[in-house]
MARDO-857521 format. One record per residue (C-alpha): residue in three letters; x, y, z. Coordinates in steps of 0.05 Angstrom, whole numbers, plus 5000, padded with zeros to 4 digits. Layout:
N
alaXYZ ...
This chain:
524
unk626890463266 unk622991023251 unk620390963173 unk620391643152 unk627391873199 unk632891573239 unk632591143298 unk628091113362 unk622891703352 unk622891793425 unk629692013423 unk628992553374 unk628893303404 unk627094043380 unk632594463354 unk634894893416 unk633995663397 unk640795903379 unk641395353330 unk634995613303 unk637896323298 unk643696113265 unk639895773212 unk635696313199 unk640696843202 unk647396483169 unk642796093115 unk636296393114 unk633095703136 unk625595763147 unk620795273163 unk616894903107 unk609294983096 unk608094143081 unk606393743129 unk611393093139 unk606592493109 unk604392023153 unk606391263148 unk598691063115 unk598991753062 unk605091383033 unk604091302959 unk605390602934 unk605890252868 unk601989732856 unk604888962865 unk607188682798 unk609388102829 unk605387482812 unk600787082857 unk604586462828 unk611086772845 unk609086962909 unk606786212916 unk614085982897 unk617386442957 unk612486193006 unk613285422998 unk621285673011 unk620686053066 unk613285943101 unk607386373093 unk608986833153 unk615987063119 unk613887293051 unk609988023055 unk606688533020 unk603188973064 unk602989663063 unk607689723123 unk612689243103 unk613389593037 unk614590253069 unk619290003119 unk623989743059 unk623090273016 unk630690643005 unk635590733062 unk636891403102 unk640191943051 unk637092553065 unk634092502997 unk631691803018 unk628592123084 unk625892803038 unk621992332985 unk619091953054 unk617692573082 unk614092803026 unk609992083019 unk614491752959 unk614691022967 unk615890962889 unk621390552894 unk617690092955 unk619089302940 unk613588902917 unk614688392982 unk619888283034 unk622687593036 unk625087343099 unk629986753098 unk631786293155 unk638185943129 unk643185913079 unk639085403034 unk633385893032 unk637886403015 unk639186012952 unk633185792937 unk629486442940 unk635586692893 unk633686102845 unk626586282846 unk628087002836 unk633186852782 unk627586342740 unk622386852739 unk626587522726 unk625287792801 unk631088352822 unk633088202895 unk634588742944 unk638888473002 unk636888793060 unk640688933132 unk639789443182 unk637189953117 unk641590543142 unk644890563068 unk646991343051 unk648491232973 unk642491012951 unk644590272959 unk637989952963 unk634190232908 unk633989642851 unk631789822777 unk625889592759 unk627189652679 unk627588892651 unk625188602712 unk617388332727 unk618588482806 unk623088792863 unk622988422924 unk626688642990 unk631188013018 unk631088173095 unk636587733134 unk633587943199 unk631987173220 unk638786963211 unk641187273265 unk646386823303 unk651986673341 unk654486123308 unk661185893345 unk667086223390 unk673586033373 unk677786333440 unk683986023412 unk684686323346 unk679487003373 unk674686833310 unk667686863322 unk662786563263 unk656287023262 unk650287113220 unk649487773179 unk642887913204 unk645588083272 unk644988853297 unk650789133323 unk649089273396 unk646788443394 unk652788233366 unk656988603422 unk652588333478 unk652887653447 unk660587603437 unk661588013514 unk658587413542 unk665287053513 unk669387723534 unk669888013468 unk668688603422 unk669488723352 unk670389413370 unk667189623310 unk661790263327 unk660190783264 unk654991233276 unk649790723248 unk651690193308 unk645290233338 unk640689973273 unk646189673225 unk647588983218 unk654388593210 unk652088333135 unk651789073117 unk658289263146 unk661988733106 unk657588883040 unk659089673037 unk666389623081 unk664089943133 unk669290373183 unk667390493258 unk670191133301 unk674990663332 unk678190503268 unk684790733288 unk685890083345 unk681489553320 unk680889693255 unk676389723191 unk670689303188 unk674588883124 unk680088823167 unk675588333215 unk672587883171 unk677387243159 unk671786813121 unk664486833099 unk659686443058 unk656486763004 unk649986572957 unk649086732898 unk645186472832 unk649986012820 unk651585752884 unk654885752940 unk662386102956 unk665385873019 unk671986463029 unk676986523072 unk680285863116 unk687886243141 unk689386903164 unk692687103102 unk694286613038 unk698586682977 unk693786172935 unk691186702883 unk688287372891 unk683987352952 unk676187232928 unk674087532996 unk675488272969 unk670988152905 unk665088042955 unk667588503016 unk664289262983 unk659988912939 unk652989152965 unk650088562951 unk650688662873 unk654187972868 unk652587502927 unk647887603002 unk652687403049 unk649986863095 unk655086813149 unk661587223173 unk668486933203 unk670287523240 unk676787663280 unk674987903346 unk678888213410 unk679488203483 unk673588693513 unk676989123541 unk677589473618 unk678590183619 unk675390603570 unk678391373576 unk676591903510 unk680492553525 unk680393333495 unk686093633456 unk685794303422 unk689994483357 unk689895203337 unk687695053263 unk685894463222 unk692894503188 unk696494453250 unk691893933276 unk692393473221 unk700193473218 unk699393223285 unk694692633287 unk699392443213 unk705992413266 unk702792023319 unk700891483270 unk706791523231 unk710691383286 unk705490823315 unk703991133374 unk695491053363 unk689891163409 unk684090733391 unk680191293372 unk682791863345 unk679492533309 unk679393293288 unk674393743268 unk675594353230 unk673895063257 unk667595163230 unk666494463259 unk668694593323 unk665195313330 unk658095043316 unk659294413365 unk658293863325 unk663393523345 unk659793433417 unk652593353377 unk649393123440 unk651193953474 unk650494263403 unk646894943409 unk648695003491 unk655195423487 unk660995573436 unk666394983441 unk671595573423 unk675895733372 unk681295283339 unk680194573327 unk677194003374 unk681193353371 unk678892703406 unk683792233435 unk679691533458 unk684090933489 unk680890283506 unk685189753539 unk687789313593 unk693889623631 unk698189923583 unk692790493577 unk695691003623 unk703591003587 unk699791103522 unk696591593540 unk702591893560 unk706291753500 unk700792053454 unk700592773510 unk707792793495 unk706892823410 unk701593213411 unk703693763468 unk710093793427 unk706893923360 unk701994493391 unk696594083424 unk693794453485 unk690093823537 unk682694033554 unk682093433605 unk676792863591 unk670193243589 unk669993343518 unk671992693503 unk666592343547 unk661592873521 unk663592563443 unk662691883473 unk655892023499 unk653592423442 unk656791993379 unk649991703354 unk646192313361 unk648092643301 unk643092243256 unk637692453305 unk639893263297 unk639593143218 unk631992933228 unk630493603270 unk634094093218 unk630393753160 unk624493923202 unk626394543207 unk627394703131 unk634394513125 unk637694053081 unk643593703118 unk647393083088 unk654192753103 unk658992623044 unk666492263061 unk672892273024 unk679791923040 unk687092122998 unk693492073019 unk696892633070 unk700193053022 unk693993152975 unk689393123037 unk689293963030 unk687793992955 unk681693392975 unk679193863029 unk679194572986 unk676794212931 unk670493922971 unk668994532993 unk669595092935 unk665094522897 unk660394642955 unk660395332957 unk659995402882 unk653294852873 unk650695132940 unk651195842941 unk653195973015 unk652395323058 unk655195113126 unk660994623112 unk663994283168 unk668593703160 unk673293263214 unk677892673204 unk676592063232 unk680591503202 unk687391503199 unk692791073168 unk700091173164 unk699591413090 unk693491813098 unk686391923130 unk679392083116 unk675492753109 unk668492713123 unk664193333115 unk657293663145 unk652594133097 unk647194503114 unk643694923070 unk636895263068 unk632294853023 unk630995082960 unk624294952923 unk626794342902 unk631094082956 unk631893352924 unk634393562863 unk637994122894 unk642793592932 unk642693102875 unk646093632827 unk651593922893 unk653293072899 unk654393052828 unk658593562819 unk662693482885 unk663292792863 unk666592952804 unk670893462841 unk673492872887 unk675292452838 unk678693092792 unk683393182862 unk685292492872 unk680492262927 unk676391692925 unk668691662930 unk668491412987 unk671991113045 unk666290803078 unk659390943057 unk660690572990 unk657590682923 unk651190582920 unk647590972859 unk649591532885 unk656691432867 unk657491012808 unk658191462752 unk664491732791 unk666691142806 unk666790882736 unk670691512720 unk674991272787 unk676390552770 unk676690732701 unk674490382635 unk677789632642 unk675189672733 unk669289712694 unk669389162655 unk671588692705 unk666388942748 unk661788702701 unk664988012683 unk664187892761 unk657188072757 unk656287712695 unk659086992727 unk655886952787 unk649587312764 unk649187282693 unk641387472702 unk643588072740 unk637687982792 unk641588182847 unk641389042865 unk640789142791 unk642989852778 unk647189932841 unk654789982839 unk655589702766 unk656390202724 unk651490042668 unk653989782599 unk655090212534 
């Protein structure tokens, strides 16, 4: 993955020339003087981690898996915010790890936990590293080291059960792996966000990840049946029925924790029949209004494609919702809506079913072209956000979720905060996950960067943060919390979330070595 950017370099292109005009003459985007650092020109603290220490983590892991080289370091340093990617552009590794540990088991886990714990060492568990939110950025205040905890090496397929459709997998495992591996067994987890191609299955369960076929198989929470979890003071084995009545279920305290209270060592995951006919289909809806009323009757009434989304207008007029065509004509006016079935033989009469809802509540068909376009296309859009920060735009992501009849309020509310931080940006927003009792609304900004273009976005996420919570959304549906989020999610959770937050933190971390500073809020 590309240190300073998303993905595969080879796969990132130049902005085609209308999407250059339209920066320049909608935002007044123009290109930035520096010169993008290169990966040696990235400024790096010097390691305070001691040669005894260092010592310690190799006699648990070997020699080969504990590092501190330049490259190492840079590769670990943040996740991909566009703030993350600026400060990288720019040649900020402030925040780089002193070393990046590499377990190969559970027991090392532990024992590089223990080690950490003894000598005051914060721990950064580390997965794919696509966090948006800031999740991977520990405080160093109190602590005489940062090292990064990559679970690349546990990376297995532990067992199939076909009977119960349970596979037991390591969290180290990419995505795209993880599907080969269980298709050889003919099964999916059907889980695919935008960050399938470099995220790992340990980082889906920490920050509750939710894939674009979330409406048929499901959040990524919803999968996960069991897991065992290290943490300073042992080990938590979760999860052994479907569903139990024997407490409150301890899976949730750990499921969204972002490694802040345990690395999760291996998942129990539900999994489902891979399926035979994949079909993703075009609908358009004359405005985001009508559109949404219509995607909240088809799942209130259970009739569900597996995927199922809507941009706005302003969305659907630039073209993002086909990223991989965006810039090659105008998609038109009203509102794009994807309809995506994946199935055995009952495809083709719910298909029908779902035509029959949504031509009755003002859906016009378009055919399957734009639907196969979004399929091709749906992991480009991190690769368009590199370009337009090349460019001299800033462009970041920020999701929401609220129930249907505040979903309006959520949406003006997002974007008059916007507007008012951002003077006059693009905002583009779509749903993509939907429930019976509401969905989620995840928006697109670009604006022109300002002098400072960090600070610039940190003081727009602050105060559209506090505009969410203020309209009774949540933070987040799926990115998590991060730093990014926590001081409006302490105002979210309110005072007594807080403290048990930190009673859980407390217990099975009472040195707090694990993420220090990231989804805790701090105490008074």
């Amino acid at each position: 993955m590309l240190w300073s950017g998303w993905g595969d370099p080879g796969k990132a292109a130049d902005l085609p020339e209308p999407v250059r005009k339209l920066l320049h003459d909608v935002l007044g985007v123009s290109p930035r003087p520096e010169r993008a650092a290169e990966l040696g020109e990235v400024r790096l603290p010097a390691v305070t981690l001691s040669s005894p220490v260092r010592a310690e983590l190799r006699g648990v892991v070997g020699a080969d898996h504990v590092r501190s080289d330049d490259e190492a370091r840079v590769r670990h340093t943040r996740g991909k915010s566009t703030p993350d990617l600026m400060r990288m552009r720019a040649g900020d590794g402030s925040d780089a790890p002193d070393a990046v540990v590499l377990p190969g088991s559970h027991r090392e886990v532990l024992e590089v936990l223990a080690v950490c714990a003894a000598h005051r060492i914060a721990v950064v568990p580390f997965g794919g590293g696509t966090s948006v939110v800031g999740g991977l950025v520990a405080s160093r205040q109190g602590f005489a080291g940062v090292v990064a905890l990559d679970l690349v090496r546990l990376d297995r397929l532990i067992a199939v059960d076909a009977e119960s459709m349970v596979a037991e997998m390591e969290p180290g495992l990419r995505a795209p792996r993880a599907e080969r591996l269980l298709a050889g067994h003919g099964f999916t987890l059907g889980h695919f966000p935008q960050s399938f191609e470099y995220a790992t299955l340990g980082g889906f369960a920490a920050a509750r990840s939710s894939g674009q076929a979330s409406a048929g198989y499901g959040r990524f929470d919803d999968m996960v049946v069991g897991m065992t979890v290290a943490t300073p003071r042992g080990t938590l084995e979760l999860g052994r029925a479907p569903k139990s009545a024997a407490g409150p279920d301890l899976r949730q305290v750990i499921l969204g924790s972002e490694g802040a209270f345990g690395v999760i060592t291996s998942l129990r995951l539900r999994v489902r029949p891979a399926p035979e006919e994949r079909v993703y289909e075009g609908w358009r809806f004359a405005s985001f209004t009508e559109g949404s009323a219509a995607l909240r009757h088809l799942v209130q009434q259970g009739v569900v494609p597996t995927v199922l989304r809507l941009s706005d207008e302003t969305e659907t007029m630039v073209g993002l919702a086909r990223p991989g065509e965006i810039g090659a004509s105008p998609t038109g006016a009203g509102c794009l809506a994807i309809a995506g079935y994946e199935g055995f033989s009952e495809v083709p009469a719910l298909r029908e079913r779902v035509a029959a809802v949504l031509s009755g509540l003002g859906g016009v068909p378009l055919g399957t072209d734009p639907g196969e376009s979004w399929a091709h296309g749906r992991y480009s859009a991190p690769y368009l956000r590199d370009s337009l920060l090349a460019a001299g735009a800033t462009v970041e992501t920020l999701e929401t979720a609220g129930f249907w009849s505040n979903l309006p309020r959520l949406y003006d509310a997002v974007r008059l905060s916007l507007h008012a931080s951002l003077g006059s940006p693009l905002v583009m927003c779509h749903i993509s996950h939907v429930y019976g009792t509401g969905a989620s609304l995840y928006f697109t900004v670009v604006t022109a960067q300002g002098d400072d273009p960090v600070g610039q976005w940190r003081e727009a996420k602050r105060s559209v943060n506090e505009a969410i919570v203020a309209a009774g959304g949540t933070v987040s549906h799926h990115h998590g919390v991060g730093r990014d989020h926590r001081e409006a999610y302490a105002t979210e959770i309110g005072d007594l979330g807080v403290e048990i937050l930190r009673g859980i933190k407390g217990r099975l971390d009472p040195e707090g070595i694990l993420n220090p500073g990231v989804l805790v809020p701090p105490g008074g």
